[in-house]
C-alpha positions in Angstrom: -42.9 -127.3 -120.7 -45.8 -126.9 -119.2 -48.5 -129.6 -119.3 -52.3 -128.6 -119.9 -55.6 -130.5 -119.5 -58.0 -128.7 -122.2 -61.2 -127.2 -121.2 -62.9 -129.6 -124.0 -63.8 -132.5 -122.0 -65.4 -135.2 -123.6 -68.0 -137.9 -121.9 -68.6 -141.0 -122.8 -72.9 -141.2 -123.5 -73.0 -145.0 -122.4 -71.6 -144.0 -119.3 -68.9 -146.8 -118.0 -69.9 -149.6 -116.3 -69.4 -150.0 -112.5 -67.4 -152.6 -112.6 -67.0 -153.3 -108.8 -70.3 -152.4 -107.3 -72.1 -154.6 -109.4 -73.1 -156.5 -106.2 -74.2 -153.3 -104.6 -77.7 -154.1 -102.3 -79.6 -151.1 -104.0 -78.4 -152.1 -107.5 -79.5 -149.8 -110.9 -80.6 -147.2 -108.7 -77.0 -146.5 -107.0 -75.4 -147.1 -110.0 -77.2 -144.0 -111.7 -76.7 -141.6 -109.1 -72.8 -142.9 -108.7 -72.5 -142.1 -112.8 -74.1 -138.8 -111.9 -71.6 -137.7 -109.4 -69.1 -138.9 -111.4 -69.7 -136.8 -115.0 -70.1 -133.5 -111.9 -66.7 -134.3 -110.5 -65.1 -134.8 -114.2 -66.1 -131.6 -115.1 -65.4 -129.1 -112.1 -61.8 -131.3 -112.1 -61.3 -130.7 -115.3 -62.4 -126.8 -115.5 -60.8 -126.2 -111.9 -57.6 -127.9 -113.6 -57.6 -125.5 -116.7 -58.3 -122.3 -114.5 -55.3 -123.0 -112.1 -51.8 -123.8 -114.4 -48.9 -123.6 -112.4 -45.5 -124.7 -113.8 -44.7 -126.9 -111.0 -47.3 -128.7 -110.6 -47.4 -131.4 -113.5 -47.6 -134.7 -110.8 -51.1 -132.8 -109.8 -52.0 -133.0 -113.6 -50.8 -136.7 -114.2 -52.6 -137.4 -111.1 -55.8 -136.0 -112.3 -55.6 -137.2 -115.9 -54.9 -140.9 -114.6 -58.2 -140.5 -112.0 -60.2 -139.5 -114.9 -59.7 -142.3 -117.5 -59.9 -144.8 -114.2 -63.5 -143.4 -114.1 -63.8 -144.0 -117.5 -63.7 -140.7 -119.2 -61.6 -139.9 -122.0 -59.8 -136.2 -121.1 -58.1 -134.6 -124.4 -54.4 -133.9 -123.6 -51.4 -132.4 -125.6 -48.2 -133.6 -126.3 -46.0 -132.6 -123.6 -42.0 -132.7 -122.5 -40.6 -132.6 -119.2 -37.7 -133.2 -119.4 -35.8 -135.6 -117.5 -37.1 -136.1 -113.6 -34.0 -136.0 -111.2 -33.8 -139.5 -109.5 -34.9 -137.3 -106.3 -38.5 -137.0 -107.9 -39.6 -141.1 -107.3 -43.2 -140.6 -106.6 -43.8 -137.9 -109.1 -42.5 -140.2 -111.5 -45.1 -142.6 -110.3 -47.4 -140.5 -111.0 -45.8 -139.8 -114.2 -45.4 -142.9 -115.5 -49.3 -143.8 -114.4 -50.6 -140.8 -116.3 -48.0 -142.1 -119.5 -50.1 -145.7 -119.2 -53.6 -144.1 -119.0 -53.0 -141.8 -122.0 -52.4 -145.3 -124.1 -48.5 -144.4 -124.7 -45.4 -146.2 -123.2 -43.4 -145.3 -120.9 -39.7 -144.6 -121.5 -36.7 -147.5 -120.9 -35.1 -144.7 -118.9 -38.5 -143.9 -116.7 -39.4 -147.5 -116.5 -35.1 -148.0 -115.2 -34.9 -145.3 -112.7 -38.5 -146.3 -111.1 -37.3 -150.2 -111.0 -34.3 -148.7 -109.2 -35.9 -146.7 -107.0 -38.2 -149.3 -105.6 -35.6 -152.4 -105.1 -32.7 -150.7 -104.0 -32.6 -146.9 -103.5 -35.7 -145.6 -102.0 -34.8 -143.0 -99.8 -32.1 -141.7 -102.4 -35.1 -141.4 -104.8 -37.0 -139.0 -102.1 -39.3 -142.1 -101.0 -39.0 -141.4 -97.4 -42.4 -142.3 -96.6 -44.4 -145.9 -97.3 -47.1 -144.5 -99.3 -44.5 -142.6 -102.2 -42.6 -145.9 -101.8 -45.9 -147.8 -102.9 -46.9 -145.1 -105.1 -43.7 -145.7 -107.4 -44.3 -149.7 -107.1 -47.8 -149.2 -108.3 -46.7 -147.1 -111.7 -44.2 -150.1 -112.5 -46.8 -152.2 -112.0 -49.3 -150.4 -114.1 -46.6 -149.8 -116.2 -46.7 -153.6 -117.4 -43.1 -154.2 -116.9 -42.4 -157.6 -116.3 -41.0 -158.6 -112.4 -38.0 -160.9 -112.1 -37.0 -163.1 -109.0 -35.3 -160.1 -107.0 -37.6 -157.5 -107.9 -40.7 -159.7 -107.5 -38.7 -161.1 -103.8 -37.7 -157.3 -102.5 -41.4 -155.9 -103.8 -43.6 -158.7 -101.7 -41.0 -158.6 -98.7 -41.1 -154.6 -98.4 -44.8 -154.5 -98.9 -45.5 -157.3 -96.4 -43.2 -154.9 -93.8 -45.4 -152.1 -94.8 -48.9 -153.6 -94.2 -47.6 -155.1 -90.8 -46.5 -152.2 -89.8 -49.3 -150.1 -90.0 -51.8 -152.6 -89.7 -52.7 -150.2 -86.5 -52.3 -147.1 -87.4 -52.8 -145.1 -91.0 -55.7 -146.8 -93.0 -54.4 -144.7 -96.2 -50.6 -146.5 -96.2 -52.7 -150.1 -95.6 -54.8 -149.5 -98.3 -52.5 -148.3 -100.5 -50.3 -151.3 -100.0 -53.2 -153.5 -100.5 -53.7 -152.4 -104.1 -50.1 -152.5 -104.9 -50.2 -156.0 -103.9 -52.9 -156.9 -105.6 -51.3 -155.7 -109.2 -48.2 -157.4 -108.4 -50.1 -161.0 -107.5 -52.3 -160.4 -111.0 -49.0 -159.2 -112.9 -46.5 -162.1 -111.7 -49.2 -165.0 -111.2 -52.0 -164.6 -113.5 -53.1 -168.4 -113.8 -50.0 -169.9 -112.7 -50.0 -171.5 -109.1 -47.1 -169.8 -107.2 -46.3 -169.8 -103.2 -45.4 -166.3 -103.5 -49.1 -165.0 -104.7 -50.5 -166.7 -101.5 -53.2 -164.8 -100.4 -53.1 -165.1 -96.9 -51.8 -161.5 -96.4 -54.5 -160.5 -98.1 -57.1 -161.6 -96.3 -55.6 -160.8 -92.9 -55.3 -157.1 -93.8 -59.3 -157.5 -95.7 -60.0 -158.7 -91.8 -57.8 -155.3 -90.1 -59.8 -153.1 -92.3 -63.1 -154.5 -92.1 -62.9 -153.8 -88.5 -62.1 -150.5 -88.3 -65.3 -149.4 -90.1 -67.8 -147.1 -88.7 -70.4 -149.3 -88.9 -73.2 -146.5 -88.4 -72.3 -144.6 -92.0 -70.0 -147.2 -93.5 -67.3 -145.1 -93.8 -63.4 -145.9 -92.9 -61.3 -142.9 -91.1 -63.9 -140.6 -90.7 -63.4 -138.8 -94.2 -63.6 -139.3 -98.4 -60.1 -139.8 -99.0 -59.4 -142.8 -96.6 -62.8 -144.4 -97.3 -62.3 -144.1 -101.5 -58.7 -145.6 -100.8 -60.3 -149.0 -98.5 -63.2 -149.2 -100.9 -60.1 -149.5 -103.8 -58.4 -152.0 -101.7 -61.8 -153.9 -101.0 -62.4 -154.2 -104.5 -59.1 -155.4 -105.6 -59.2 -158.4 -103.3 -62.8 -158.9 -104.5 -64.1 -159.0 -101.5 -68.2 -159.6 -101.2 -69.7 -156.3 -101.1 -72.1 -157.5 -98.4 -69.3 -157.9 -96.0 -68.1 -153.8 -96.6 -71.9 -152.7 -96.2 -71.0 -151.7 -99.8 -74.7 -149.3 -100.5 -73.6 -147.6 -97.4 -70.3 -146.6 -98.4 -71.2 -145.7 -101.0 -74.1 -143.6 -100.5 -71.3 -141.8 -97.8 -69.6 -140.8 -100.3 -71.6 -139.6 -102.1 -72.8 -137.5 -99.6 -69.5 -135.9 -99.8 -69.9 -134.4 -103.5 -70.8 -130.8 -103.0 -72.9 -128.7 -105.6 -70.4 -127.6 -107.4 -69.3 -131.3 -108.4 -65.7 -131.7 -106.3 -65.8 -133.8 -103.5 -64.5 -131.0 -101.3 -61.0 -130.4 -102.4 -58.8 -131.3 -105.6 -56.6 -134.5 -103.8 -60.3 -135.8 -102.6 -61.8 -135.5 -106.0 -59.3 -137.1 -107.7 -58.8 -139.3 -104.9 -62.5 -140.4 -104.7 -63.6 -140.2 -108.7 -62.6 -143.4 -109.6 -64.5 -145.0 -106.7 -67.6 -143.9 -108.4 -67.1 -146.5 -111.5 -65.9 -149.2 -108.9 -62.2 -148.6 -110.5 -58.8 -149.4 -108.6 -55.7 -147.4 -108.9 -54.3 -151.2 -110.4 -57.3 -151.0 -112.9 -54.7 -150.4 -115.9 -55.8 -153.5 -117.6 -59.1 -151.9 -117.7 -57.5 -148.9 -119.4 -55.7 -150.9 -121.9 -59.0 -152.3 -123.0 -60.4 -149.0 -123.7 -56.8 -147.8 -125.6 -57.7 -151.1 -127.9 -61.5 -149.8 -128.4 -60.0 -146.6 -129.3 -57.7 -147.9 -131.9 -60.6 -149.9 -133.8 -62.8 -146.3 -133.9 -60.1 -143.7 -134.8 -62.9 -140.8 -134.4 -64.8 -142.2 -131.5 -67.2 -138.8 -131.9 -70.4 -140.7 -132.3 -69.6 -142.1 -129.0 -69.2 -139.0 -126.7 -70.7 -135.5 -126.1 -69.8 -132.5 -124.5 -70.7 -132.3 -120.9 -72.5 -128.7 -121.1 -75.2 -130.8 -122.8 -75.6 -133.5 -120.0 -78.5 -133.1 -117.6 -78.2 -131.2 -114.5 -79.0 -133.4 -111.3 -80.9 -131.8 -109.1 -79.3 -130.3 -106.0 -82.7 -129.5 -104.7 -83.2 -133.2 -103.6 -80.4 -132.9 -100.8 -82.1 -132.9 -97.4 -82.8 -129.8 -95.7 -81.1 -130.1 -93.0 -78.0 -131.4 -94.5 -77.7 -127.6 -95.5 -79.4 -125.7 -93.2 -79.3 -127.2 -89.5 -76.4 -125.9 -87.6 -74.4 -127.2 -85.0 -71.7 -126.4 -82.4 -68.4 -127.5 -82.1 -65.5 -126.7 -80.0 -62.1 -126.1 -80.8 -59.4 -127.0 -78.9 -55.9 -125.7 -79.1 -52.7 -127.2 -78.0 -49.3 -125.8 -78.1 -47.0 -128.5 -77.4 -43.7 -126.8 -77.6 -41.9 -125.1 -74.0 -44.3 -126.1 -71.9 -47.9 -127.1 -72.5 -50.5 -124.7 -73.3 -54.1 -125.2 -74.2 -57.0 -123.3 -75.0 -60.9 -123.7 -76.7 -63.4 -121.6 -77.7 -66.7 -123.1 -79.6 -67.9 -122.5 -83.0 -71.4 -122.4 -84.8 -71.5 -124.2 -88.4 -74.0 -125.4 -91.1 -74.0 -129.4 -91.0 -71.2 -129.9 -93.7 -69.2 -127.9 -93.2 -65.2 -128.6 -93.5 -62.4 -127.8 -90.6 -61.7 -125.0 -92.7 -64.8 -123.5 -92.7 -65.0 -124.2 -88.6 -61.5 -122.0 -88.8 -63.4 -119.5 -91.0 -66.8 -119.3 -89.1 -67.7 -115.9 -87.9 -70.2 -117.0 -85.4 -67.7 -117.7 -82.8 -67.8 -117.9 -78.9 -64.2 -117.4 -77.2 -62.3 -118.7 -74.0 -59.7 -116.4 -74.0 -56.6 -118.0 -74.9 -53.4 -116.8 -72.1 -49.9 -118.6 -72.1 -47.5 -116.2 -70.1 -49.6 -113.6 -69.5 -50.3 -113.2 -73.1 -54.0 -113.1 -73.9 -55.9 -113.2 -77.1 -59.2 -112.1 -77.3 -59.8 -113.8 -80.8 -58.5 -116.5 -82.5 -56.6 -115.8 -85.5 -55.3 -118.2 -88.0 -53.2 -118.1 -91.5 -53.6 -120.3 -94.5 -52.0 -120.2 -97.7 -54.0 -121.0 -100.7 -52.2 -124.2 -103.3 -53.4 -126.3 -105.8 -54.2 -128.9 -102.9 -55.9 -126.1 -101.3 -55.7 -124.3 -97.6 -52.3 -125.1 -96.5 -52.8 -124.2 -92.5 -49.9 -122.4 -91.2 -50.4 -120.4 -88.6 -52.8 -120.0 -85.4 -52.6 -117.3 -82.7 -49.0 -116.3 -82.7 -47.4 -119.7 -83.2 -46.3 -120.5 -86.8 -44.6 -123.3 -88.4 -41.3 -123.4 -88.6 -39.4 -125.7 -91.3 -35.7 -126.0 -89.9 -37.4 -126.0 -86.2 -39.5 -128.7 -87.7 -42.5 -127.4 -86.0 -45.7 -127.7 -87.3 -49.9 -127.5 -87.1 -51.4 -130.9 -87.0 -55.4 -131.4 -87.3 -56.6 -134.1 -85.0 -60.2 -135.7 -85.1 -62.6 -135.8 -82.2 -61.1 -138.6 -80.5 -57.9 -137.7 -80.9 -56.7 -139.6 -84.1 -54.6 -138.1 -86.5 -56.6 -136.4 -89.6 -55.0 -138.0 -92.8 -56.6 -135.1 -94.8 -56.5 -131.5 -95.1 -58.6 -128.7 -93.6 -60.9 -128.5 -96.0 -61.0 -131.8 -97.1 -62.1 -133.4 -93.1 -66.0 -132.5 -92.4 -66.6 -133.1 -88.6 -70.6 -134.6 -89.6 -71.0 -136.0 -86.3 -67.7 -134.5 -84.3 -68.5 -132.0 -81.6 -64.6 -131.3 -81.5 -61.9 -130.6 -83.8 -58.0 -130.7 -82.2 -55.2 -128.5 -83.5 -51.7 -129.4 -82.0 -48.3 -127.0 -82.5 -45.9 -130.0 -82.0 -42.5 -131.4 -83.6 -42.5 -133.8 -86.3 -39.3 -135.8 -86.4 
């Protein structure tokens, strides 16, 4: 059956405290314009969510509904039924089981079985091939309150441990991620109690890993939203001293993110980066909990919360003029890595802000032309196909993905790392290139 978020979105009037930004240099001010941003991005995810249903797609919902009550709103929702997941569908049941916890229900023995499962013994068989689904799934039985014995509590902190070690170097999303599923297992297994597994000197070696890789100038981490919401999550969980994580600055970065229309430049980067705006973790399900409890005590809760139509606009006019107007030039460089090498640029005009996608889109456009045997294209074309997630990039010139072939498109930033978000979810502020690569992808 298919799951639905209504339209009717309810805000809360006392709008939720910031629990982790409390520290934050600029104080009340911050604060007011993060709650802002926030109520905007509730209500275009919660409209955008209700204007595209699709079937298929009810891990997008659960992912949504669990950002929003993080941030502290309180989204109606149906009763639903799906059925039972295959045990190939690990991190949607994750997700699942997350948005089950934020709604103020329980989670089924069955869900709560097959996730345990998944995580300590069968991973791949439970489709989580990659770190981040694996922690995904760890996180929901976390969240989920279920209580971790010897083995799973032993295989959890060992395979975690792997994880951050392993890409202590390379994607800032995985180590983040793993840093706030640790941090919900040390608070659900230790609490008080004194115990050498909870020792927190993982913890602050990876703090030390991410710290450094911050762009110091704008405070962000990876160059984009997504990654920056995810460190900020895992800065917070570890409580570490906002002072030490430039935390106004980050903040105030993304912020600068949020576009008029509320989203934060996508759907996985608004519900990615909402929670953020209240100081909430993805382990914050205690926090949730507390509000269920609030919710029992005042069955009608109406004198609490109004309709968002009736909440002030913000004023998009304050946004500085050249954020919007200026434009800038960036090349684009295209490599095909697949029988024999073959590269080619041309250079593109865009509005400060803009995404990749809109780089691809850009009309003002100055071409190199583009030969590989003798085969010349005077323009540039690409292919996208439009998701939920949004422009899924698929073709450029005459080279297209091919699944069994597993070749592929990659988006690289300017120098040369791997984007870890889509096209229209990286913005190239201060890039003057933007890499596309046809390669393999083992």
């Amino acid at each position: 059956m298919e799951f639905r978020l209504f339209l009717v979105f309810l805000v809360v009037v006392v709008l939720p405290p910031s629990y982790g930004l409390d520290e934050c240099e600029e104080g009340t001010a911050l604060k007011q314009e993060l709650n802002e941003a926030a109520s905007k991005a509730a209500k275009w995810l919660t409209q955008f969510l209700e204007k595209n249903k699709a079937k298929d797609d009810f891990h997008i919902d659960s992912a949504a509904f669990h950002s929003l009550r993080l941030a502290g709103f309180h989204p109606r929702h149906d009763t639903f039924s799906l059925g039972k997941l295959s045990q190939e569908d690990g991190g949607r049941l994750g997700l699942h089981v997350n948005r089950i916890v934020a709604s103020c229900q329980k989670p089924s023995r069955r869900n709560i079985k097959l996730l345990r499962h998944c995580t300590e013994t069968s991973a791949v068989k439970c489709g989580l091939t990659h770190s981040f689904q694996y922690l995904t799934a760890l996180l929901a039985l976390c969240n989920s309150g279920h209580s971790f014995d010897g083995s799973v509590k032993n295989s959890a902190f060992k395979r975690t441990e792997q994880i951050i070690n392993h890409y202590s170097k390379k994607s800032l999303d995985t180590l983040a991620m793993a840093m706030i599923t640790r941090s919900c297992m040390i608070r659900r297994i230790c609490g008080s109690q004194k115990d050498d597994t909870c020792a927190n000197e993982m913890g602050n070696k990876t703090v030390q890993l991410l710290l450094r890789r911050q762009n110091r100038v704008d405070g962000s981490f990876g160059g984009n939203g997504i990654t920056t919401a995810l460190v900020v999550q895992a800065l917070l969980a570890y409580k570490v001293p906002s002072k030490q994580w430039q935390c106004s600055k980050v903040m105030r970065y993304l912020l600068k993110q949020q576009r008029p229309d509320g989203s934060f430049g996508g759907l996985m980067a608004t519900i990615q980066i909402l929670p953020v705006m209240n100081g909430s973790t993805l382990s914050d399900h205690h926090r949730i909990k507390e509000s269920c409890n609030r919710t029992e005590q005042n069955n009608t809760g109406i004198d609490n919360k109004v309709d968002t139509n009736k909440i002030k606009k913000t004023n998009d006019a304050k946004k500085p003029i050249n954020d919007v107007a200026m434009k800038k030039n960036i090349t684009v460089k295209l490599v095909v890595n697949v029988t024999g090498k073959f590269e080619c640029h041309y250079d593109v005009k865009v509005r400060n802000g803009s995404s990749a996608h809109d780089v691809l889109l850009s009309p003002e456009k100055n071409y190199t032309s583009c030969c590989n045997n003798d085969l010349c294209d005077r323009e540039v074309t690409f292919r996208a196909v439009y998701t939920r997630y949004g422009p899924y990039l698929q073709a450029i010139l005459r080279y297209e993905e091919n699944k069994q072939r597993k070749l592929y498109w990659r988006m690289y930033t300017d120098d040369g790392t791997l984007a870890t978000v889509g096209v229209d979810s990286y913005f190239p502020r201060n890039a003057t290139r933007l890499i596309f690569k046809f390669e393999t992808i083992e």
